[in-house]
N, C-alpha and C positions, 0 to 999 in steps of 0.2 A: 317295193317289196323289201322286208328287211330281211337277214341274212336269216336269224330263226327260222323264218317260215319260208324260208326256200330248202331250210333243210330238213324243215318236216313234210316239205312237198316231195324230195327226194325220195324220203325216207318211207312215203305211204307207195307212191310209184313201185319201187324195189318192194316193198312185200307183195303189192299186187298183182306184181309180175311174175315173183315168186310162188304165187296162189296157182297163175296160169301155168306156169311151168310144171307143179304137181303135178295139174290134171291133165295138162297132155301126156305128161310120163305113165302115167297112169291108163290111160288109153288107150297107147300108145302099146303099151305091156301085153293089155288085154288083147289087141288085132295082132301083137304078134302070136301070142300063147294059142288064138283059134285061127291060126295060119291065115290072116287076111293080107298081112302084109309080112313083107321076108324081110331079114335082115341082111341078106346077101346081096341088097339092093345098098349099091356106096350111100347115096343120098340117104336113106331111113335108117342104114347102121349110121351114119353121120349126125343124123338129128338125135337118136337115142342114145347116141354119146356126149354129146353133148347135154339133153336134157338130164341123163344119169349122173352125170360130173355135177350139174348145180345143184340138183334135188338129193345127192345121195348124203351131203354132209347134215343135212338138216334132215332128214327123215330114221339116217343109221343111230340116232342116241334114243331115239323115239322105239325104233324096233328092238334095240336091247333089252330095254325096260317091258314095253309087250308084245310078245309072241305073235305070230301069224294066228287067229281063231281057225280051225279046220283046212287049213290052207289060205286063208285070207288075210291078205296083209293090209288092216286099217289104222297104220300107222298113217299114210297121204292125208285121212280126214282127222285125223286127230290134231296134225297140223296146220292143216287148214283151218280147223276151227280155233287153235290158237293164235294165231294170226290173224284171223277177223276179228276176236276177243279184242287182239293188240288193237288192230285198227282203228275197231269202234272205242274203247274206255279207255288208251293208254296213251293213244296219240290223239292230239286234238285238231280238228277240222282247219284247215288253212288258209 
């Protein structure tokens, strides 16, 4: 394996992971917002600190530009779906 494609392997890993990390934040938001899960719990404030810290730098330029709709913040798929975009047409298969 040459050095290229171990760091386009890197580099598909890390947004993938990225993808997963949205959507549990995302989730995540939702079972807090309808009280399924508390935050006063250390372990779940802990994982949503975390998940908030990776996912907030990449989603906060996203949500400047568009607004919550009605309260709805789809800012998460809009990056998701640019990041698949990347996946699929920008980076190539390794």
């Amino acid at each position: 394996m040459d050095p290229i494609h171990f760091l386009i392997f890197i580099v598909r890993a890390l947004l993938q992971a990225l993808v997963w990390a949205i959507i549990i934040s995302a989730v995540m938001s939702w079972l807090v917002a309808f009280d399924v899960i508390n935050l006063r719990n250390r372990f779940v404030y802990n994982v949503a600190h975390f998940l908030d810290a990776v996912t907030r730098p990449v989603l906060r330029p996203v949500q400047r530009v568009i607004p919550a709709l009605g309260g709805v913040d789809i800012s998460p798929l809009i990056v998701i779906l640019v990041i698949q975009g990347a996946l699929r047409y920008l980076i190539p298969e390794a």
